[in-house]
Biopython code that builds the backbone (N, CA, C, O; Angstrom):
import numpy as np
from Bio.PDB.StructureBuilder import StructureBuilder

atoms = [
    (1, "UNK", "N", (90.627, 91.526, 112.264)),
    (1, "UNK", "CA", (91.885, 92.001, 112.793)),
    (1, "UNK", "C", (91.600, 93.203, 113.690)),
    (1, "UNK", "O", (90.699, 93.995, 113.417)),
    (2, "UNK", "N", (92.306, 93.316, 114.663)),
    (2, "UNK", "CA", (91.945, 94.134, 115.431)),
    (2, "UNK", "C", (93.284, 95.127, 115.727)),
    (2, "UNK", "O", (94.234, 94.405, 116.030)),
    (3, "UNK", "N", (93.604, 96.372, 115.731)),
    (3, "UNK", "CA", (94.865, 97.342, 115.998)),
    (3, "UNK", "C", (94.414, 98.364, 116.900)),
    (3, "UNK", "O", (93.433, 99.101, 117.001)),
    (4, "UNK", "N", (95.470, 98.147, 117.512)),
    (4, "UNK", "CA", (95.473, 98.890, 119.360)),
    (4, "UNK", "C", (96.315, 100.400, 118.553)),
    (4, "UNK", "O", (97.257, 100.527, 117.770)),
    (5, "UNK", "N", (95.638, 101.084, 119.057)),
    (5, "UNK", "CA", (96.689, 102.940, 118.645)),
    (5, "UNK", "C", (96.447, 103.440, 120.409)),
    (5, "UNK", "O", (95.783, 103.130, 121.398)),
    (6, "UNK", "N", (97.535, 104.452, 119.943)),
    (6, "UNK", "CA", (97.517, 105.056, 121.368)),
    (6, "UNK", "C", (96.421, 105.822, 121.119)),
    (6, "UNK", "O", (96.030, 106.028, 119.970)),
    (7, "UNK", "N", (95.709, 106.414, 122.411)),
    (7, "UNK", "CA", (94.695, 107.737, 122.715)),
    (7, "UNK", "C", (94.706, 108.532, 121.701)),
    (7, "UNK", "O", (93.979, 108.535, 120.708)),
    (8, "UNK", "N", (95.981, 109.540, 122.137)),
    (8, "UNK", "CA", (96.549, 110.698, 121.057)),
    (8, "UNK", "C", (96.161, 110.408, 119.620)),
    (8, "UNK", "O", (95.502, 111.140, 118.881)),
    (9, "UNK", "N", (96.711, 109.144, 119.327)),
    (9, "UNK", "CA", (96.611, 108.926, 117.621)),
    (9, "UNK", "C", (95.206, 108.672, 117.382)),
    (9, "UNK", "O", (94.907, 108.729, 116.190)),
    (10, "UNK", "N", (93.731, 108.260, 118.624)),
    (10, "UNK", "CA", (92.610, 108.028, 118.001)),
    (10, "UNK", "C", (92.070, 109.366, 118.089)),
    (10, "UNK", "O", (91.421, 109.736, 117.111)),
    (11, "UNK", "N", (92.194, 110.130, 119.009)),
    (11, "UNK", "CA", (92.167, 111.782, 118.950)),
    (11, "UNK", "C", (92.410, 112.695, 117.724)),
    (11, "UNK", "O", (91.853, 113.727, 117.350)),
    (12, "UNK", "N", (93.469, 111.937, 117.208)),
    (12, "UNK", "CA", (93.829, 113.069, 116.332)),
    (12, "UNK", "C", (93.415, 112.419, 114.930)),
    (12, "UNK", "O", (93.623, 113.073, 113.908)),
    (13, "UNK", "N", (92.904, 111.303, 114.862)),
    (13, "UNK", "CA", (92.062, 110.067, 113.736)),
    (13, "UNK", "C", (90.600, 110.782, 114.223)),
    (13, "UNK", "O", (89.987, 111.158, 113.223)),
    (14, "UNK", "N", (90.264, 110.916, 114.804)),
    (14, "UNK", "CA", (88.393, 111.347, 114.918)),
    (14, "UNK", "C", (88.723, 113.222, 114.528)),
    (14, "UNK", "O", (87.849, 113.796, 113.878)),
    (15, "UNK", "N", (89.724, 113.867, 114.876)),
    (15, "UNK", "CA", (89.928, 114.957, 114.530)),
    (15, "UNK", "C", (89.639, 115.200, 112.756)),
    (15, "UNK", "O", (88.989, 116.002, 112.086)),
    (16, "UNK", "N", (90.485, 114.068, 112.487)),
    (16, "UNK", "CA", (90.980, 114.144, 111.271)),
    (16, "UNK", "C", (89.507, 114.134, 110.048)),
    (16, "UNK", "O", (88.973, 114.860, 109.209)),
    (17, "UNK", "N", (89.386, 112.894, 110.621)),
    (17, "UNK", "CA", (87.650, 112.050, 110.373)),
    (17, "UNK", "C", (86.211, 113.815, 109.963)),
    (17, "UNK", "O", (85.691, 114.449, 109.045)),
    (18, "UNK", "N", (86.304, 113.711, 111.621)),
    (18, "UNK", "CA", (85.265, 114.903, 111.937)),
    (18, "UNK", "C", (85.580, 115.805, 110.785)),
    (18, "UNK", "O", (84.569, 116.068, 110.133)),
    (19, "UNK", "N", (86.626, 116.330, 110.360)),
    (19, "UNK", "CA", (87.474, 117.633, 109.298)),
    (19, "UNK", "C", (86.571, 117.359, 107.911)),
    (19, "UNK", "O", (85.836, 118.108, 107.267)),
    (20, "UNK", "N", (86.991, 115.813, 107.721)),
    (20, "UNK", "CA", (86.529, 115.483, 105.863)),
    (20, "UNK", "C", (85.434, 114.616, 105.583)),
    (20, "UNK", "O", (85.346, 113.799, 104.666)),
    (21, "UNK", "N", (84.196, 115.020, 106.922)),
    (21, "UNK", "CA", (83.191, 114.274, 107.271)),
    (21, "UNK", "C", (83.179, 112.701, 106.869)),
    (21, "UNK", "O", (82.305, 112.150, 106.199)),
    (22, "UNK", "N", (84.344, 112.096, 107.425)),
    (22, "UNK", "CA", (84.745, 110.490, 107.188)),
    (22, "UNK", "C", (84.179, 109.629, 108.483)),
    (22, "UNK", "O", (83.471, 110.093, 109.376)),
    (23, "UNK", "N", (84.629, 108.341, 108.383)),
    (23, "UNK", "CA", (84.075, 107.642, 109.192)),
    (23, "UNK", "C", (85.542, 107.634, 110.000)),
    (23, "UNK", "O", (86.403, 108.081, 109.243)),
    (24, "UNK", "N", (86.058, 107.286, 111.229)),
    (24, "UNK", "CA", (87.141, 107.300, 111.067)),
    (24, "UNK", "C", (87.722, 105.635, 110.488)),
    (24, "UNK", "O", (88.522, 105.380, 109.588)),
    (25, "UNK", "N", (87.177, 104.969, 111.142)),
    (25, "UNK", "CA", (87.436, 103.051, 110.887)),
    (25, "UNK", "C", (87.724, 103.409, 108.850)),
    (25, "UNK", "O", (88.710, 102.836, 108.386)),
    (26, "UNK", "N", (87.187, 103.968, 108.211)),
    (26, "UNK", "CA", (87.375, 104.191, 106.805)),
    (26, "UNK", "C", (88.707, 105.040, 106.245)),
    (26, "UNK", "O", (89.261, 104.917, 105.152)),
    (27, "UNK", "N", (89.087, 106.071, 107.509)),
    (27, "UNK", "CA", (90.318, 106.767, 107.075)),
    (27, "UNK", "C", (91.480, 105.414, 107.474)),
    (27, "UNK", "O", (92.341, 104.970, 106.714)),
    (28, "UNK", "N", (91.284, 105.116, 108.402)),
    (28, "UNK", "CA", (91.911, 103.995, 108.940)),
    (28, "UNK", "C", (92.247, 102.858, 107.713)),
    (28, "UNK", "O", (93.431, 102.688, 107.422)),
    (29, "UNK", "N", (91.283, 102.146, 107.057)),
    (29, "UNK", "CA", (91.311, 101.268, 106.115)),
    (29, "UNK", "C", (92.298, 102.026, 104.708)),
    (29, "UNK", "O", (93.174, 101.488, 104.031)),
    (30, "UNK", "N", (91.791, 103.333, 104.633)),
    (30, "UNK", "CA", (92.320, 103.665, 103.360)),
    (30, "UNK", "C", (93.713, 104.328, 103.934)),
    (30, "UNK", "O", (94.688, 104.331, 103.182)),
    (31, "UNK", "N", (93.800, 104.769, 104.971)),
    (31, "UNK", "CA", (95.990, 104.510, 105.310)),
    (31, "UNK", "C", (96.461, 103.265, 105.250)),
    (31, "UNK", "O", (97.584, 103.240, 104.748)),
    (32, "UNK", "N", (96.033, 102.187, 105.574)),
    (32, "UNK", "CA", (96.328, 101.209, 105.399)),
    (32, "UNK", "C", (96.156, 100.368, 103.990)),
    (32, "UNK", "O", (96.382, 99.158, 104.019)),
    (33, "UNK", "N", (95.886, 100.797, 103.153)),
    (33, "UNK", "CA", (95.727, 100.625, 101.558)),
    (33, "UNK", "C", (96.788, 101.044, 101.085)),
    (33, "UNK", "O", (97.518, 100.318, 100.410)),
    (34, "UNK", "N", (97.167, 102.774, 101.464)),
    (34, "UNK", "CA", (97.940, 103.389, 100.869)),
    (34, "UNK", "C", (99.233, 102.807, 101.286)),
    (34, "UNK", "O", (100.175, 102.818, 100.494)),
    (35, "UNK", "N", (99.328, 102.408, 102.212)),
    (35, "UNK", "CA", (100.713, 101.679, 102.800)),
    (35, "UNK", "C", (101.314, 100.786, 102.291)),
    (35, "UNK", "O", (102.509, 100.710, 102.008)),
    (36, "UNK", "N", (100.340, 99.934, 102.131)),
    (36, "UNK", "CA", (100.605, 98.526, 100.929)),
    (36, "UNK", "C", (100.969, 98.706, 99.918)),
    (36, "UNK", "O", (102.020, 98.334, 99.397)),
    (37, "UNK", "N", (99.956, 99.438, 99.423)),
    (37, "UNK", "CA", (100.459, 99.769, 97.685)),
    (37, "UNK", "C", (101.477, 100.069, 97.801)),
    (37, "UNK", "O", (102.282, 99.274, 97.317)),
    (38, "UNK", "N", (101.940, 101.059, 98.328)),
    (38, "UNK", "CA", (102.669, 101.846, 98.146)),
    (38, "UNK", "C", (104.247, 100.919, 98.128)),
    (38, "UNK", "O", (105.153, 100.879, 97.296)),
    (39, "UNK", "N", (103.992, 100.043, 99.843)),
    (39, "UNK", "CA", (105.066, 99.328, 99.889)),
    (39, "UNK", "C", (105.681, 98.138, 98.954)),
    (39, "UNK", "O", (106.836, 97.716, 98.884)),
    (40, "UNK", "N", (104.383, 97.711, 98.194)),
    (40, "UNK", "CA", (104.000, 96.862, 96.886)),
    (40, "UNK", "C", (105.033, 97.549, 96.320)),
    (40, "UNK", "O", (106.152, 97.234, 96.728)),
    (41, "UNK", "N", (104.939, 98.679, 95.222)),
    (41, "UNK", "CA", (105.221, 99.889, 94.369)),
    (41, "UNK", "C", (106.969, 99.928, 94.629)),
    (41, "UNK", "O", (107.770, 99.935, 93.695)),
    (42, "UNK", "N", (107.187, 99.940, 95.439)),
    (42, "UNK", "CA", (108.802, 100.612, 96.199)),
    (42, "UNK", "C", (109.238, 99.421, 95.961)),
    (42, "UNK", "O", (110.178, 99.328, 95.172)),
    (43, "UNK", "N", (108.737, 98.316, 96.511)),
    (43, "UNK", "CA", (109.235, 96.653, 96.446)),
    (43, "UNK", "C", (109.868, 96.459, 94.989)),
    (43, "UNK", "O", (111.053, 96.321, 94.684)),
    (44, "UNK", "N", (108.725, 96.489, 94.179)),
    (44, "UNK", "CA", (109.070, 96.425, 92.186)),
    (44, "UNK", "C", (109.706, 97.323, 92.137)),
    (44, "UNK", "O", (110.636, 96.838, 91.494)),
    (45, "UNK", "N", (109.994, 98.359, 92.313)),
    (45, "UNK", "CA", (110.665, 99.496, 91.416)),
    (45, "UNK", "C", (112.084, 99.070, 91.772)),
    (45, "UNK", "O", (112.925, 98.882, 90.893)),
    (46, "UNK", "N", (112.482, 98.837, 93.794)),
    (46, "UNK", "CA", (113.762, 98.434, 93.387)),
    (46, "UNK", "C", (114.386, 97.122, 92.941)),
    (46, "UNK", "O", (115.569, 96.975, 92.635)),
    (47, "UNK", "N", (113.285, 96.034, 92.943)),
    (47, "UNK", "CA", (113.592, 94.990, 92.550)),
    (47, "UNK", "C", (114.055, 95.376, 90.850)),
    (47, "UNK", "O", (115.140, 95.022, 90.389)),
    (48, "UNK", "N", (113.188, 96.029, 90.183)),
    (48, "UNK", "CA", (113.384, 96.114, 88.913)),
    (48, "UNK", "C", (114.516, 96.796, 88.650)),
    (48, "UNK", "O", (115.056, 96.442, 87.602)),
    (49, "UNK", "N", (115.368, 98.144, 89.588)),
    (49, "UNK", "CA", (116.324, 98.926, 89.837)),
    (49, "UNK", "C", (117.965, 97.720, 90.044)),
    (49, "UNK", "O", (119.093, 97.822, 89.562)),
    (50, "UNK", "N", (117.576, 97.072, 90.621)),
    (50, "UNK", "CA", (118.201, 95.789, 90.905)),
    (50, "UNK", "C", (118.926, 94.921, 89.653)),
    (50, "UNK", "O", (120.117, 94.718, 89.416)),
    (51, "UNK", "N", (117.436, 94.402, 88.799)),
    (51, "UNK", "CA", (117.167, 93.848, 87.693)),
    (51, "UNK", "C", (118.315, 94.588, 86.584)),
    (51, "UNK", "O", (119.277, 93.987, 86.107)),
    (52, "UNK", "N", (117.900, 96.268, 86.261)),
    (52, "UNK", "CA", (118.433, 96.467, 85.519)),
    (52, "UNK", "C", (120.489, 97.044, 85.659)),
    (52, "UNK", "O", (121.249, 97.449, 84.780)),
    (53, "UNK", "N", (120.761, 96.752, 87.472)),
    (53, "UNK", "CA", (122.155, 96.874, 87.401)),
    (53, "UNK", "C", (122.867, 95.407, 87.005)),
    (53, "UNK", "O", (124.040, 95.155, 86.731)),
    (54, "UNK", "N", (122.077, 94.827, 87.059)),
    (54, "UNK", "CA", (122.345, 93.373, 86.603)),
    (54, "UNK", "C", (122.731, 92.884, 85.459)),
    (54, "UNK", "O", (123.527, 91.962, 85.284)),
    (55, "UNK", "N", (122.046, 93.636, 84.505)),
    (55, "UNK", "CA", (121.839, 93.815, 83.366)),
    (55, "UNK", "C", (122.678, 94.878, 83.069)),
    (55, "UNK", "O", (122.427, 95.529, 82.054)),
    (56, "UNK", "N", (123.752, 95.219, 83.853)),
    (56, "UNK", "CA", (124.733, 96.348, 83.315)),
    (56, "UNK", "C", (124.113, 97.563, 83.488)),
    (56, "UNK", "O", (124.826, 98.483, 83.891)),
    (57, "UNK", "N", (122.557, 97.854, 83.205)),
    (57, "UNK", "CA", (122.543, 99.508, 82.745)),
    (57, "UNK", "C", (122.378, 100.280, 84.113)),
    (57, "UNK", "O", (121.460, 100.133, 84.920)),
    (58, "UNK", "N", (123.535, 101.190, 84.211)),
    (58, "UNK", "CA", (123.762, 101.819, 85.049)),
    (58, "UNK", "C", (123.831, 103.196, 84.741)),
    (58, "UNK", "O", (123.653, 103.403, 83.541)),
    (59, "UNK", "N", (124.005, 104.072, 85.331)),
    (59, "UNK", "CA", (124.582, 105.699, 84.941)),
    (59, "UNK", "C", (125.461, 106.243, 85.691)),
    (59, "UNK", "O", (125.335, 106.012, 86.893)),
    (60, "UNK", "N", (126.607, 107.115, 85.258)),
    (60, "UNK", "CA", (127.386, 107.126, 85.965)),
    (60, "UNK", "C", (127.264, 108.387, 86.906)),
    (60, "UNK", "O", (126.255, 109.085, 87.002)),
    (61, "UNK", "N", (128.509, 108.577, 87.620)),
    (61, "UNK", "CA", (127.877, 109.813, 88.723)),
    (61, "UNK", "C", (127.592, 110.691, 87.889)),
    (61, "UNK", "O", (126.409, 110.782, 87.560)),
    (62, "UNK", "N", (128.504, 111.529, 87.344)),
    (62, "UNK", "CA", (127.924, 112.742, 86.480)),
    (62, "UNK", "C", (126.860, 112.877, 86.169)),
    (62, "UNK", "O", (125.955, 113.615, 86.558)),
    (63, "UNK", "N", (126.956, 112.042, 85.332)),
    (63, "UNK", "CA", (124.979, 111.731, 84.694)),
    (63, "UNK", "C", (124.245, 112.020, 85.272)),
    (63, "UNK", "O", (123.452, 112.890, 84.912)),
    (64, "UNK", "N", (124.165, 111.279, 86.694)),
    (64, "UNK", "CA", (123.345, 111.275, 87.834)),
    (64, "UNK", "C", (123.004, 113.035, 88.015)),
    (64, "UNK", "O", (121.948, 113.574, 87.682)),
    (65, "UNK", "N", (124.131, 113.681, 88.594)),
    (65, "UNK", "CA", (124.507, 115.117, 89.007)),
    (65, "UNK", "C", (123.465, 115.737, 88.197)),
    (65, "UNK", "O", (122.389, 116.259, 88.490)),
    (66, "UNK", "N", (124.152, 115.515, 86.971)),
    (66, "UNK", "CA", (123.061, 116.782, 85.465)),
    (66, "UNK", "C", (121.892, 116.604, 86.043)),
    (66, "UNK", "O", (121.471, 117.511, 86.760)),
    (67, "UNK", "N", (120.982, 115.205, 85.832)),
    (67, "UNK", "CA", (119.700, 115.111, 85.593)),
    (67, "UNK", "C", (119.250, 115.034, 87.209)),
    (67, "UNK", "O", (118.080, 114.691, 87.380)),
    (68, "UNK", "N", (119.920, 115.270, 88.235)),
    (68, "UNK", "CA", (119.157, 116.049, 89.706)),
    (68, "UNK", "C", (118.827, 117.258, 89.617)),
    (68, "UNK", "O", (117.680, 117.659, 89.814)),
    (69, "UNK", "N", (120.438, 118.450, 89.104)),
    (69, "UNK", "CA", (120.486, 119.560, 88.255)),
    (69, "UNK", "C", (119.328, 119.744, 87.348)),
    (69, "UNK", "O", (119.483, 120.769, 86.684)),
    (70, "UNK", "N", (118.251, 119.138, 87.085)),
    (70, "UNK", "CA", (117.554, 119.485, 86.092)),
    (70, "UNK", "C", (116.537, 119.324, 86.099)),
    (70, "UNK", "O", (115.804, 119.719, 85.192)),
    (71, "UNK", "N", (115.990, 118.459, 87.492)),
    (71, "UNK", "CA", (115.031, 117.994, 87.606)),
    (71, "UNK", "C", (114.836, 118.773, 88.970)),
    (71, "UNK", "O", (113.682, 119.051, 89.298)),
    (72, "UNK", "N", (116.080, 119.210, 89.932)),
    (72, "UNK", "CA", (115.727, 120.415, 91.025)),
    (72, "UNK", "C", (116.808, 121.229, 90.735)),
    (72, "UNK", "O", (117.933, 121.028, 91.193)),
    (73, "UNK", "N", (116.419, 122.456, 89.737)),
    (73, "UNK", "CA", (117.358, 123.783, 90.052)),
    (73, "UNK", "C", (117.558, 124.513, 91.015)),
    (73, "UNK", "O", (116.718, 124.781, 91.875)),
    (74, "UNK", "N", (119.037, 125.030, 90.959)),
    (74, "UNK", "CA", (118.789, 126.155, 91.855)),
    (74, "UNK", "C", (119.764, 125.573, 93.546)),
    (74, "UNK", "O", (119.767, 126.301, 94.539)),
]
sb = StructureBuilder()
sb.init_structure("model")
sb.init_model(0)
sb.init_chain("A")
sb.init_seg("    ")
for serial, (resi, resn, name, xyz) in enumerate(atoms, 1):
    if name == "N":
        sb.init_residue(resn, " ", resi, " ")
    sb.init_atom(name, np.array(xyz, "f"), 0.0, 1.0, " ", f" {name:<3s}", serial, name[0])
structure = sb.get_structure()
């Protein structure tokens, strides 16, 4: 497979590279790992988010409110 980037972005990929003595073609592979997974990850969670309004279990706003409240004070 082959991916075309602009200039700028291979500039600032050999920048990046040169910084954490990487290859750059290797920083390259492992953004593109992290992307997947990641997009993998987000896929299940709301499928499963999905799953369980289905299944009724929901929370209501309040609920919601407290445990944002609590999880970012302030």
């Amino acid at each position: 497979m082959e991916v075309r980037i602009t200039p700028d972005l291979e500039a600032k990929l050999a920048r990046l590279a040169t910084e954490r003595g990487r290859d750059p073609r290797a920083l390259v592979r492992e953004a593109i790992e992290r992307l997947v997974d990641y997009d993998e990850w987000f896929l299940r969670e709301v499928e499963a988010g999905l799953a369980a309004a289905d299944r009724g279990e929901l929370i209501d706003h309040q609920d919601i409110g407290k445990l944002i409240n609590r999880r970012y004070p302030g």
